[in-house]
C-alpha positions as CSV (number, residue, x, y, z in Angstrom):
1,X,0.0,0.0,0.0
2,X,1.3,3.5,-1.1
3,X,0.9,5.8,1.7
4,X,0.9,9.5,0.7
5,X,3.0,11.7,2.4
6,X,2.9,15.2,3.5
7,X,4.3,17.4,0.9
8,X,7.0,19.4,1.6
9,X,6.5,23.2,2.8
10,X,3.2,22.4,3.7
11,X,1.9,24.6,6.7
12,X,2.4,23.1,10.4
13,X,0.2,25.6,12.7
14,X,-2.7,27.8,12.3
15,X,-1.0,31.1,11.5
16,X,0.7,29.1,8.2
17,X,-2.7,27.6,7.5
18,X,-4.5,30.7,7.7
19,X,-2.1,33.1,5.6
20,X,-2.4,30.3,2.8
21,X,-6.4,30.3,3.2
22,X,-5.9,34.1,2.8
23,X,-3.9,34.2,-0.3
24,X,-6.0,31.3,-1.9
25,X,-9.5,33.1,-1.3
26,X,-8.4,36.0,-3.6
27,X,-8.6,33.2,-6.6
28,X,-12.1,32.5,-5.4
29,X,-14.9,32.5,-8.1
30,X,-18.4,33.1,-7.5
31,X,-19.6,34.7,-10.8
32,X,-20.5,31.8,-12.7
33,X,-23.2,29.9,-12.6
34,X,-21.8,26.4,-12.7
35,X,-23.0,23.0,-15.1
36,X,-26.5,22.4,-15.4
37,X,-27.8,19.5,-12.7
38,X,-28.2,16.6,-14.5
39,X,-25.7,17.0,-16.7
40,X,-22.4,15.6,-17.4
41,X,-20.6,13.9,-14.1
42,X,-20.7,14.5,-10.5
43,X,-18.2,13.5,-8.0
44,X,-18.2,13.1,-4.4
45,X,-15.3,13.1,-2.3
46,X,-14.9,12.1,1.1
47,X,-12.6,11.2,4.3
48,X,-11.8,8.5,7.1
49,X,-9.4,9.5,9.6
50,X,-7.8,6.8,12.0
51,X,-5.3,9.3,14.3
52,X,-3.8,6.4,16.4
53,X,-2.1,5.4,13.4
54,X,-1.9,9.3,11.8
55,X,-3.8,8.1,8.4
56,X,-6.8,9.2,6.3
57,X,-8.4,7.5,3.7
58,X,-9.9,9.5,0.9
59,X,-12.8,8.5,-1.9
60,X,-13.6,10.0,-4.8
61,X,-16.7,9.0,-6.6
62,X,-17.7,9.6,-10.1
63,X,-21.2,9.4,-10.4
64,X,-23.6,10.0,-13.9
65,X,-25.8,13.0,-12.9
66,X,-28.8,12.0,-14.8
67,X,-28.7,8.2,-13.4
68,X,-26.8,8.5,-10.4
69,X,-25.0,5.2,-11.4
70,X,-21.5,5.2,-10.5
71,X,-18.9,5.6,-13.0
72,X,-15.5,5.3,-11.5
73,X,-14.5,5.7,-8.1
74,X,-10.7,5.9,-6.6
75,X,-9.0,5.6,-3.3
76,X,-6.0,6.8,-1.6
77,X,-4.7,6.1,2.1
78,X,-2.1,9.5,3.7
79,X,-0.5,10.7,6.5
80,X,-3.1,13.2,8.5
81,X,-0.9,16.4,7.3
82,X,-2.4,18.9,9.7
83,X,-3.4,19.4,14.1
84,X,-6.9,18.8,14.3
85,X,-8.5,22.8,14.2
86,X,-11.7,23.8,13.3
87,X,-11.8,25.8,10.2
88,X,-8.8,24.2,9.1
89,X,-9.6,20.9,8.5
90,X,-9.4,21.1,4.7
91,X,-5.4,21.1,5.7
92,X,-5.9,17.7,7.0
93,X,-6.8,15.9,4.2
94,X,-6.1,17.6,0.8
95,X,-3.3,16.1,0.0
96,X,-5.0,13.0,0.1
97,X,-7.9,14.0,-1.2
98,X,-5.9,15.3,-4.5
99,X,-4.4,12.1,-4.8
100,X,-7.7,10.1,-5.5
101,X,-9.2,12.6,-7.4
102,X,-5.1,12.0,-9.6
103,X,-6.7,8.3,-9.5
104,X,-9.6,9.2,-11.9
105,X,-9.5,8.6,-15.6
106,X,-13.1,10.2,-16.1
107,X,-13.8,14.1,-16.0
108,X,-14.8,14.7,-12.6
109,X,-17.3,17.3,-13.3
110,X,-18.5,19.1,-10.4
111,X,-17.0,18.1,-7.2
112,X,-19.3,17.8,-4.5
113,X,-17.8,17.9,-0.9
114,X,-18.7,16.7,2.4
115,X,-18.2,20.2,4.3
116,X,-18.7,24.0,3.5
117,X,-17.2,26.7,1.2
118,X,-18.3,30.2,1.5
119,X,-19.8,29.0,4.4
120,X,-16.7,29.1,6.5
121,X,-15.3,31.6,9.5
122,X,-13.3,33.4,6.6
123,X,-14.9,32.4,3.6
124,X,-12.5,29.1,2.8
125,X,-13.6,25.9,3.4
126,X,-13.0,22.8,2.1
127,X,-15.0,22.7,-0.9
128,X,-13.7,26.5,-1.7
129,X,-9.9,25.1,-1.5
130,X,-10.2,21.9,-3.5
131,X,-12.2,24.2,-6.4
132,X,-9.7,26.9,-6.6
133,X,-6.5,24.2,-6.1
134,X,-8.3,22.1,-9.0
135,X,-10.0,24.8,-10.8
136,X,-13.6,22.8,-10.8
137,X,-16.9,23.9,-9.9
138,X,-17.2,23.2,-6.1
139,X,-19.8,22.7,-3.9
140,X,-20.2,21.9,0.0
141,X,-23.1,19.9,1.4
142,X,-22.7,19.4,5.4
143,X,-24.2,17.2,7.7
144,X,-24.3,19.5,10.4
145,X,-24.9,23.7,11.2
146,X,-21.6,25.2,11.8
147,X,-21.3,28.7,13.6
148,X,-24.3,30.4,11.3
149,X,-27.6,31.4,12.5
150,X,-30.7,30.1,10.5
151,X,-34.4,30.2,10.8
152,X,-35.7,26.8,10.4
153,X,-37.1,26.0,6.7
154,X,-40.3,24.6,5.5
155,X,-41.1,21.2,5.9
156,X,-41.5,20.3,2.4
157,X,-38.5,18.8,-0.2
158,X,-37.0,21.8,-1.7
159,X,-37.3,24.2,0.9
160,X,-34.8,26.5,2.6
161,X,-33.4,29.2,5.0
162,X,-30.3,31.3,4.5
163,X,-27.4,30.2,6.6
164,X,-26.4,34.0,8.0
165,X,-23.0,35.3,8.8
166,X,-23.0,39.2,10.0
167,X,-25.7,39.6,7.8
168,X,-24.5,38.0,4.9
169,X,-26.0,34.9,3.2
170,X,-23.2,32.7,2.7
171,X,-25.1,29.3,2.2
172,X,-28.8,27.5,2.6
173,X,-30.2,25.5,5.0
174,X,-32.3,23.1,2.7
175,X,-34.8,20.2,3.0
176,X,-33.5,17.5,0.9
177,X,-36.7,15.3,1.8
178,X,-39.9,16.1,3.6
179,X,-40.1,16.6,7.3
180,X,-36.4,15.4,7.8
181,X,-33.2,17.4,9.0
182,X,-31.8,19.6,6.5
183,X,-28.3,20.0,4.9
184,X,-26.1,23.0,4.9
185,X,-25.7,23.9,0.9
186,X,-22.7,26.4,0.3
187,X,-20.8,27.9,-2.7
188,X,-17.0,26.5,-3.1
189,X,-15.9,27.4,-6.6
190,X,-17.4,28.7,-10.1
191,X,-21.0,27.5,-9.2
192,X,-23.5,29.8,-7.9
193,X,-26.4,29.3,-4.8
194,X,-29.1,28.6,-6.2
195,X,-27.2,26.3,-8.6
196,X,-25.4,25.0,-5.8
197,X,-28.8,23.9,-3.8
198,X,-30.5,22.7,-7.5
199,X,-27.9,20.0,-7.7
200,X,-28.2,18.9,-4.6
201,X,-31.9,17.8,-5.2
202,X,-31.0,16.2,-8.3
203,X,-28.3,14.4,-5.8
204,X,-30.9,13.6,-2.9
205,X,-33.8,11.6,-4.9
206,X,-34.5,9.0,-1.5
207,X,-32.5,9.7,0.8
208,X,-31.1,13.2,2.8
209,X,-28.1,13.3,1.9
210,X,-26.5,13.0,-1.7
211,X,-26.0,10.3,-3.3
212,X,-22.5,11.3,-4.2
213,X,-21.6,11.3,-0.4
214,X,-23.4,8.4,0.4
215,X,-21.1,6.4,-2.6
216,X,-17.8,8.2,-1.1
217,X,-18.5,8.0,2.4
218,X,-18.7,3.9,2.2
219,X,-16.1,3.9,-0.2
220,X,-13.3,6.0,2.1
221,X,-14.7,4.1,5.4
222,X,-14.1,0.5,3.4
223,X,-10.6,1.4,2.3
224,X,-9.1,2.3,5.4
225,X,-10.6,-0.6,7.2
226,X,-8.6,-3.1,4.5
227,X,-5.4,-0.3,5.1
228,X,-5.7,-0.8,9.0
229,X,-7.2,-4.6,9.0
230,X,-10.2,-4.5,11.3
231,X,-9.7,-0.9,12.8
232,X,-13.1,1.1,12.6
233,X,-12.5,4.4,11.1
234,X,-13.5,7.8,12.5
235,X,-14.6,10.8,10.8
236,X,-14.0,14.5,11.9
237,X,-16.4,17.6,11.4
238,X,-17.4,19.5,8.4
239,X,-14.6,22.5,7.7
């Protein structure tokens, strides 16, 4: 098993982390309105962590966006490159994360992440950094609320709330399917809101959360459980 290091000059505490966030944002596009849903591929990426033995397991997911069938999924096991810090928690896994996506033969198309973008204390999250690294269309779709206020939205599939930061509306609290939790939709790279939330419909036809997380999220779990032996992966929060 090829274990991916942690590449050299990569930042080791949160001032480093943070300065590179900073410069990064500035490359930041959010004037586009992204690929149609339905269209062309989808792929979700997502991470295992096991810190006893300082790995993290990484899936990417290729998935149809009309059918939802997979296409072509890749793995790859690294060293956790970064403290555990929330906010900064893209800096954990990238480098992993960039190595399965490197394992891909098909287009990825949009990448759909299992955190926040805009939606982040300064703008940056994960699906924000992979977009601009990568220089896809990005989108985040959390699990759970970070630090934003919300009103709770309608109980019907489809609706939302803004997810509020000083005023600002820097993602959408949407119902994915009737009278359960929402998810947390925000911008990463070259897609815009609404576009953002519209593809995660097309990405949540049964279940709450999208089908391209659901496919990576197994996928990540099962391949560190054959890199460890019986170990039980853990996963950490959403930025």
């Amino acid at each position: 098993m090829t274990i991916i290091e942690i590449p050299a000059g990569w930042p080791a505490d949160e001032t480093a982390a943070r300065a590179v966030q900073q410069q990064l944002r500035g490359s930041l596009v959010h004037d586009e309105e992204g690929p149609e849903p339905g269209e062309g591929h989808v792929t979700g990426l997502d991470v295992a962590y096991d810190d006893e033995r300082d790995l993290v397991a990484a899936a990417a997911v290729v998935l149809d966006a009309r059918t939802l069938e997979v296409v072509e999924e890749a793995t790859a096991v690294g060293r956790v490159s970064f403290p555990y810090v929330p906010g900064l928690l893209a800096f954990r896994e990238i480098p992993t994360v960039l190595a399965a996506l490197g394992g891909l033969t098909a287009d990825p198309g949009l990448l759909v992440c299992d955190g926040y973008g805009l939606a982040h204390p300064r703008r940056f999250g994960l699906a924000s950094h992979l977009g601009v690294l990568t220089g896809r269309p990005s989108i985040g779709v959390a699990k759970n609320p970070f630090t934003f206020t919300y009103e709770r939205p309608g109980s019907a599939r489809g609706d939302f709330a803004p997810l509020l930061a000083d005023g600002e509306e820097v993602g959408r609290a949407l119902r994915t399917q009737a009278g359960v939790k929402p998810v947390f939709v925000s911008v990463g790279h070259r897609v815009s809101l609404a576009n953002a939330c519209a593809h995660t419909l097309r990405l949540t036809p049964r279940y709450r959360i999208p089908e391209t997380t659901r496919h990576a999220d197994s996928l990540c779990r099962r391949a560190l459980k054959e890199a460890l032996g019986t170990s039980e992966p853990r996963r950490d929060g959403d930025v």
